[in-house]
C-alpha positions in Angstrom: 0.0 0.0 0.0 1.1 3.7 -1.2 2.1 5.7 1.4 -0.5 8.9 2.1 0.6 12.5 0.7 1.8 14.7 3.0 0.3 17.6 1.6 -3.4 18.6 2.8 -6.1 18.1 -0.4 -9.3 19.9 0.6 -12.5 18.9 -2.5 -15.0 20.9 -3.7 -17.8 20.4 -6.3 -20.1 22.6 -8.0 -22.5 21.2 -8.3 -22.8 19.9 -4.9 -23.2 16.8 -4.7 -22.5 16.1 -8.6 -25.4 15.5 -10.5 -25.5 13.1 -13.3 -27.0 14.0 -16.7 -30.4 12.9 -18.2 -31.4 9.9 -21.0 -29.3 12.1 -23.9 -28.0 15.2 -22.4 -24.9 15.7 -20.3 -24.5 17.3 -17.3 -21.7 19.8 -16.0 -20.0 19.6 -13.3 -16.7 21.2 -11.6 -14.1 19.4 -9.0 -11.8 21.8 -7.4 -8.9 20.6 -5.1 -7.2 23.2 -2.7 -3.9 21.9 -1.9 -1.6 23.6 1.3 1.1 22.9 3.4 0.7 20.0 5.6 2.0 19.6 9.2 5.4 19.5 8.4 7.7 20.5 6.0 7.2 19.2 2.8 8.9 19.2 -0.7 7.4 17.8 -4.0 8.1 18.4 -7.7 4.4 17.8 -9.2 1.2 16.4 -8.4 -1.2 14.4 -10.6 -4.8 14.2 -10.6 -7.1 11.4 -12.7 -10.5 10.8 -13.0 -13.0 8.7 -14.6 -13.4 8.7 -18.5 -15.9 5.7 -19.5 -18.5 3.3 -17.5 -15.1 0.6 -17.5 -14.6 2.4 -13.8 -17.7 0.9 -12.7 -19.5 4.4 -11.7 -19.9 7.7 -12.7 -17.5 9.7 -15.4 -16.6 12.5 -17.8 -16.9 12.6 -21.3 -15.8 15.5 -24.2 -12.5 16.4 -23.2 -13.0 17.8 -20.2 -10.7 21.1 -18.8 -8.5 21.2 -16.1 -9.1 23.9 -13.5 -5.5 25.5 -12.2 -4.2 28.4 -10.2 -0.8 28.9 -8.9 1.7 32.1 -7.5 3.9 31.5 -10.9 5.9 28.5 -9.2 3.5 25.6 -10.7 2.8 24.7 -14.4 -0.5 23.7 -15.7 -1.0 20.2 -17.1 -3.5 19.2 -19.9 -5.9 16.5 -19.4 -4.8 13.7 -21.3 -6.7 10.0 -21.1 -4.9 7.0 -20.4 -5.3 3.3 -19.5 -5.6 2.8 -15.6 -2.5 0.6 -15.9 -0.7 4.3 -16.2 -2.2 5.0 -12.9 -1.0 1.7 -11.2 -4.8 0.8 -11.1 -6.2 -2.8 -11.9 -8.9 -3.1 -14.8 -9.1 -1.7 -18.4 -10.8 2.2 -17.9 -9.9 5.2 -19.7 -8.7 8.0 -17.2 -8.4 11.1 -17.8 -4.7 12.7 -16.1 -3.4 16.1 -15.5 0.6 16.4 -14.0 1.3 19.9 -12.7 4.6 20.5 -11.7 6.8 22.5 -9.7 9.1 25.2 -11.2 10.5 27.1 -8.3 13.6 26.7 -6.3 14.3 23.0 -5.1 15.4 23.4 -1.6 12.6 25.3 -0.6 9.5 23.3 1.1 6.2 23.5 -0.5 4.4 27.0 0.8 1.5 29.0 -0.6 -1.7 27.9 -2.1 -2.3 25.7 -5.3 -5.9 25.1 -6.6 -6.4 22.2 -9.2 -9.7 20.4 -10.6 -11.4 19.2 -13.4 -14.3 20.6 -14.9 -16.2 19.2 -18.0 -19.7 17.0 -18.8 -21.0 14.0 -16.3 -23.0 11.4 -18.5 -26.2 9.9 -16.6 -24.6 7.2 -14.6 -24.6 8.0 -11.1 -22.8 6.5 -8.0 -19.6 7.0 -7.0 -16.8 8.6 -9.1 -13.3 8.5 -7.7 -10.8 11.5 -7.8 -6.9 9.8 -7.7 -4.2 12.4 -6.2 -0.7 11.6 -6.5 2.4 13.9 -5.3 5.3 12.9 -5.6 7.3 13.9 -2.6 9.1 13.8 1.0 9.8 15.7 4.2 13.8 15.7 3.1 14.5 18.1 -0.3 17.0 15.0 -1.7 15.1 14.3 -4.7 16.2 10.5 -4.4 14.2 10.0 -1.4 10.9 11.6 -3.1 8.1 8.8 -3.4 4.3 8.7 -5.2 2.2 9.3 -2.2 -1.5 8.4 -3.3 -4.5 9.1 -2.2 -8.4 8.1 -3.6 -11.5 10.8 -2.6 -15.0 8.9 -3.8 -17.0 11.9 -4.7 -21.2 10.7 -4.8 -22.8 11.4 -8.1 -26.6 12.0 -7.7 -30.0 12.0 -9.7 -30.0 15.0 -11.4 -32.4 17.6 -9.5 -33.5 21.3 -10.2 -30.1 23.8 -9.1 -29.8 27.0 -9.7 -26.9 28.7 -8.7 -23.4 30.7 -9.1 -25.0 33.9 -10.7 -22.2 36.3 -11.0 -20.9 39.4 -12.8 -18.0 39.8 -15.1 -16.6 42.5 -17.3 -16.7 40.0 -20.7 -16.9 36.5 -21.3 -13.2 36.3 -21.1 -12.9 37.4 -17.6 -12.3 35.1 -14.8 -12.9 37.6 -11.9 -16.3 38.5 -10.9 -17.3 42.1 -10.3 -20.3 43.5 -8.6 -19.0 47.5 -9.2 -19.5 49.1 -12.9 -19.9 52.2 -14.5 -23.2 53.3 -15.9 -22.3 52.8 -19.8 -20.8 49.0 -18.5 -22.4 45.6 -20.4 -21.3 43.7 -17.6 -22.0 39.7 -18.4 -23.9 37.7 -16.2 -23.8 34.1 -16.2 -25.1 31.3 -13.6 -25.2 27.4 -13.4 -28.4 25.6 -13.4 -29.8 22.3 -15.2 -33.1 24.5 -16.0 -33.9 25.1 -19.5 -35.5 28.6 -19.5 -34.4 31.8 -17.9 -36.2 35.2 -17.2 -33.9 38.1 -15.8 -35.3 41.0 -14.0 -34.1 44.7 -13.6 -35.3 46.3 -10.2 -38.5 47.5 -11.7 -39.5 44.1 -12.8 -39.0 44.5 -16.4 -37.5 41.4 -18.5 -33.9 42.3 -19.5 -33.5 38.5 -20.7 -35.2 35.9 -21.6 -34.1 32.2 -23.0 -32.0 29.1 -22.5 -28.7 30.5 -22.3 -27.1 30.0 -19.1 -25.0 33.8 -19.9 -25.8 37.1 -21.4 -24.7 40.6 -22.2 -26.7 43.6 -20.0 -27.7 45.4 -22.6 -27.6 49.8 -22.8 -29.4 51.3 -20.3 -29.6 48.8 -17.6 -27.2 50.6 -15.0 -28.4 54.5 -14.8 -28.0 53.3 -10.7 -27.1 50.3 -8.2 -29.7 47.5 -9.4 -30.8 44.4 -8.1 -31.2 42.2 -10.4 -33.4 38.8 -10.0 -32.7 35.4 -12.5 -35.9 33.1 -12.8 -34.8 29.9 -13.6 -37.9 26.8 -14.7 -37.8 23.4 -16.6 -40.8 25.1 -18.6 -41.4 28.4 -19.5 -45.5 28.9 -18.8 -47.7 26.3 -17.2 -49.2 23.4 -19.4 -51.9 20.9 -19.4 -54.0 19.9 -16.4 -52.8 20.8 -12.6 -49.3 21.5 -14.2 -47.2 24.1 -12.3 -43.9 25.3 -13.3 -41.3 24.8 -10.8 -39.1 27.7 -10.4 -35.1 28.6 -9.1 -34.8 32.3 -8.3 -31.3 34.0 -7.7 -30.4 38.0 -7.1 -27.7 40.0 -8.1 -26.6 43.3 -6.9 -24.4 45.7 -9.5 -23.6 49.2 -7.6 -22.6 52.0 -10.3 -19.4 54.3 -10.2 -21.5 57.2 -11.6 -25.2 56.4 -11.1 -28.0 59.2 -12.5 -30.4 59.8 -9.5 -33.9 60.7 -9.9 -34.3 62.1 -6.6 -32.0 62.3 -3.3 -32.6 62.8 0.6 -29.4 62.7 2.6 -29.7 63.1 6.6 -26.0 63.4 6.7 -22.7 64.8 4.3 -22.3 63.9 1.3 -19.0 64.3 0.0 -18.8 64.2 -3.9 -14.9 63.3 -5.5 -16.1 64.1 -9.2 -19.1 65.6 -10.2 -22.3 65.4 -9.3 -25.8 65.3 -11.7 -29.0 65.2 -9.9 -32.2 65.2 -12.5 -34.8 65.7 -9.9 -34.8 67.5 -6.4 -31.9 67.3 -4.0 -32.6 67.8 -0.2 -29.4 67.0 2.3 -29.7 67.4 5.7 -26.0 68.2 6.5 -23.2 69.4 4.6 -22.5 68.9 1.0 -18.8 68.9 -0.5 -18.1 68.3 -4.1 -15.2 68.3 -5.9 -16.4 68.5 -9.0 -19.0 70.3 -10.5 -22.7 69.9 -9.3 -25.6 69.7 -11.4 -29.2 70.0 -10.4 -32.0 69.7 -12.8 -34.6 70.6 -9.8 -34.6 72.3 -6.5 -31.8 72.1 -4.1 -32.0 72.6 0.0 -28.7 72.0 1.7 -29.1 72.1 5.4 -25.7 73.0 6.2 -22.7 74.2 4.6 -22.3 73.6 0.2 -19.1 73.6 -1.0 -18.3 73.2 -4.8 -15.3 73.1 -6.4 -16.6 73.4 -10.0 -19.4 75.3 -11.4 -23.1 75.3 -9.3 -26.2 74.8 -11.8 -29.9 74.6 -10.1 -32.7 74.9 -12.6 -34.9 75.4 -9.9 -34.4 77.2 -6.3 -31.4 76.7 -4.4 -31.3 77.0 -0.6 -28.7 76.7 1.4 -28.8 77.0 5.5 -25.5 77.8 5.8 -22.4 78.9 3.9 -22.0 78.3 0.3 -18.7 78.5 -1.4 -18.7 78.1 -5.3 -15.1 77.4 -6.6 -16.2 78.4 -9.9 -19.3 79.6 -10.8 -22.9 79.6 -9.5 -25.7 79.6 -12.1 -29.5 79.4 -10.3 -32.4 79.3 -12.6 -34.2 80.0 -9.6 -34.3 82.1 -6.4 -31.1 81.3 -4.1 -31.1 82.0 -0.6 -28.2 81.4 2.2 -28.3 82.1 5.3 -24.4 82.4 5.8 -21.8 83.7 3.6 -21.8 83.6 -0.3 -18.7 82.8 -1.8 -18.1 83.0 -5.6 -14.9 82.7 -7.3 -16.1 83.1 -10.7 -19.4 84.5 -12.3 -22.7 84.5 -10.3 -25.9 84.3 -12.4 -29.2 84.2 -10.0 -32.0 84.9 -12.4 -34.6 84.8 -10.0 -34.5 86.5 -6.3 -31.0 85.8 -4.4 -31.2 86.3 -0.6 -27.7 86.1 1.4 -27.9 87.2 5.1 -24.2 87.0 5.6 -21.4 87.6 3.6 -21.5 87.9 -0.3 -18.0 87.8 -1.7 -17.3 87.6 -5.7 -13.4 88.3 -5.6 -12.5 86.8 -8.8 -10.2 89.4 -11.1 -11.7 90.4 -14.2 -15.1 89.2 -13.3 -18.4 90.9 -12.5 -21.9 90.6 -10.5 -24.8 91.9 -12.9 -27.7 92.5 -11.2 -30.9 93.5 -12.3 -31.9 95.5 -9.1 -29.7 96.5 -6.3 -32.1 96.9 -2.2 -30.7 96.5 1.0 -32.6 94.8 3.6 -35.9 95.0 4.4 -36.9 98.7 5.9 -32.6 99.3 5.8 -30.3 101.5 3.8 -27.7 99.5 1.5 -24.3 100.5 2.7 -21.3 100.4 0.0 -18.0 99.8 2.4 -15.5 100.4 -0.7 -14.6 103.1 -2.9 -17.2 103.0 -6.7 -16.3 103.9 -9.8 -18.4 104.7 -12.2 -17.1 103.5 -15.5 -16.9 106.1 -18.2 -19.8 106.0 -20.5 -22.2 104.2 -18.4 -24.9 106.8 -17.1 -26.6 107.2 -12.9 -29.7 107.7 -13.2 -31.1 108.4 -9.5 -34.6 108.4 -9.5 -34.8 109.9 -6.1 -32.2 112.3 -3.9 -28.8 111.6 -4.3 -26.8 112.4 -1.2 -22.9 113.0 0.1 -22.1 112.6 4.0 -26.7 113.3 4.7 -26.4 116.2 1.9 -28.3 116.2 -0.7 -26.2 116.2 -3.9 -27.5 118.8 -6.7 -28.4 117.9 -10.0 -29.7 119.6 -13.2 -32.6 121.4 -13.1 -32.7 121.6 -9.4 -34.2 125.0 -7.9 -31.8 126.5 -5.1 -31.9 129.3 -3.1 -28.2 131.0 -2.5 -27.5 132.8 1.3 -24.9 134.9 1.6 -23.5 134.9 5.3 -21.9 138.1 5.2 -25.0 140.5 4.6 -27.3 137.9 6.0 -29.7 137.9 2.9 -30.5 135.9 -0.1 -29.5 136.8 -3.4 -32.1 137.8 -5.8 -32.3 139.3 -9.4 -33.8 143.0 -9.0 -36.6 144.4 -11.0 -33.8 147.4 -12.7 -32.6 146.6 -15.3 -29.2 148.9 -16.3 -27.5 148.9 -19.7 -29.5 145.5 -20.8 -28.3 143.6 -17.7 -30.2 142.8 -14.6 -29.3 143.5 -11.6 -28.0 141.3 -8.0 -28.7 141.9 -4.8 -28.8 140.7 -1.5 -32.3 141.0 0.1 -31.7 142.8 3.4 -35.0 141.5 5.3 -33.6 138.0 4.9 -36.5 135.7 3.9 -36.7 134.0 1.0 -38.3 135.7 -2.0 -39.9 134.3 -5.1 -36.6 136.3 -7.1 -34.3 134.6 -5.2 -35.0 131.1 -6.6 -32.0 130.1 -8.9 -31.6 126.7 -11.5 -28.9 124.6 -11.8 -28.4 123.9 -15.6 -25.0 122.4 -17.2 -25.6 123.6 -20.4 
């Protein structure tokens, strides 16, 4: 008797147990083998698998050419299945096996460390019963390759009836990936693929419309399918409707969630911050209860109420209102179909367009150079004068029009065709144009009683 292998073999099968096929039609089915370290040091130079390739073997086996299944760190090679007489194996009888050797290609004095995954995967024909997996390493505890021996090892894995499974339902970039994902971008066609012995498949988006339908066991998501994260729901049945008398379809039902990298929101309520690395597009409302930061640009196609503090690093857009409860700081600049209101500071680095009513009851900077506020009418607050704290300059060939007085330090500031009266301080007495008139001109004079006099009204005129 063969001494056991040294190394520890944990077994796998998908399905689990195996099933067998039906009268005519195959079934798959997948053995993996884990192999790692065992309790002491151990060094071996490859490893062989067989398994089962006609009814000879007196139970279950594979048929077509089946795969081998391999993973390694870069220190093993990958064998091909290959069938041979069980005499190859060291085993009694006439079967066919198929065999896969996988060797070792690192350094020679070092003991077996890491983890190595090896299998078989490929079509199970309707025998059931038993179906034996043979390990062999070749090996020993001393790295002297003289004293390495073929350490053997049989697993009986049970081969069942075949019975409705559905399972495995995972997400990949192509049909060439290996890895699964369950993160995309919204303009993705991840493909989706499950096992199952079913025969017809429905797939579900997460409002309950068919994105699949058919006996394919894989598909491509088609455009459109990933505007957000989606749960997606695969219906799996032996029948596709209900027929004859008291027939019900049996069904399998497995989910799927896909989260999206960029997803397009209809609507969003966020009790907390959001913090935004790229930009952000919002079609309908937005209402956050907290602080928003975004380092992009910010995009909303409704209303927005920030309960906190908005912060934007790119340009602001709301078609509707914006409201803001506390700060708001726009990198770039702030464009607001709407009316905006904030209740703390206004900060814009680059052009401000409110085209509705913008209320700020703190601080409104625009400090970019060579940029400018346009606004269609300039008030104070409510029942208050508007104070300018800053030195104005009227740019030449742009007109004041004051509708109103116009004053300087409380004094009112004259203007063309303004009526005046003109005191002189010395006599006491306005000046007034006399009724003589001497050599065509009239004559000045300072009216000595001191009240004012209808003569002593003068125009301003800057003609």
């Amino acid at each position: 008797m063969s001494d056991q292998p040294l190394l520890t073999y944990r077994v796998a099968t998908s399905p689990a147990p195996l099933q067998a096929g039906t009268a005519g039609t195959n079934s798959q089915g997948r053995i993996t083998i884990t192999v790692t370290a065992g309790a002491e040091d151990t060094y071996c130079d490859w490893i062989q698998i067989a398994v089962p390739g006609d009814a000879k073997s007196g139970g279950a086996y594979f048929t077509d050419d089946p795969k081998p299944v391999f993973s390694s760190d870069g220190n093993w090679s990958a064998g091909s299945l290959v069938q041979v007489s069980a005499q190859h194996l060291g085993l009694a009888g006439d079967a066919l096996y198929y065999r896969a050797i996988f060797h070792y290609q690192g350094d020679d004095s070092e003991p077996f460390d890491g983890t190595l995954h090896l299998g078989v995967s490929g079509e199970l024909v309707d025998s059931t019963g038993a179906l034996d997996l043979h390990l062999t390493e070749h090996s020993d505890t001393s790295s002297d390759p003289d004293d390495f021996a073929s350490r053997r090892r049989t697993v009986p894995l049970s081969v069942t009836e075949p019975v409705f499974y559905l399972n495995a339902f995972l997400a990949r970039d192509d049909d060439s990936a290996t890895a699964p994902k369950t993160r995309f971008s919204s303009d993705d066609n991840p493909y989706l693929s499950w096992e199952s012995n079913g025969s017809h498949y429905r797939v579900f988006n997460g409002d309950g419309a068919i994105v699949y339908e058919g006996s394919d066991t894989f598909f491509t998501l088609p455009d459109d399918c990933l505007a957000m994260d989606t749960t997606f729901t695969l219906e799996a049945s032996m029948s596709p409707e209900d027929v004859g008398s008291g027939f019900e379809t049996i069904h399998q039902y497995a989910v799927l969630t896909l989260t999206v990298k960029n997803p397009t929101l209809d609507a969003l309520t966020v009790e907390g911050e959001i913090s935004g690395e790229s930009g952000l597009e919002i079609s309908g409302n937005a209402a956050v209860g907290n602080s928003l930061v975004v380092n992009n640009s910010l995009a909303v196609n409704g209303s927005a109420d920030v309960g906190s503090s908005l912060t934007v690093q790119g340009n602001t857009y709301t078609q509707n209102s914006l409201t803001v409860n506390g700060s708001l700081t726009a990198k770039s600049g702030l464009y607001s179909e709407g009316s905006a209101q904030v209740s703390g500071d206004l900060t814009v680095n680059s052009t401000l367009n409110a085209n509705g009513t913008l209320n700020a009851y703190g601080q409104v900077n625009a400090v970019s150079n060579d940029h400018y506020v346009r606004i269609r009418e300039l008030r104070g607050p409510y029942s208050e004068q508007l104070s300018i704290n800053s030195n104005t300059e009227l740019i030449s060939g742009c007109d004041l029009n004051v509708t109103g007085d116009s004053k300087a330090k409380g004094y009112k500031v004259f203007s063309n065709n303004d009526t005046v009266s003109l005191w002189n301080n010395h006599y006491s007495g306005y000046f007034y144009a006399t009724m003589f008139v001497s050599d065509s001109r009239r004559q000045v004079a300072v009216w000595d009683p001191g009240n004012d006099v209808n003569s002593a009204q003068w125009r301003i005129s800057f003609d």
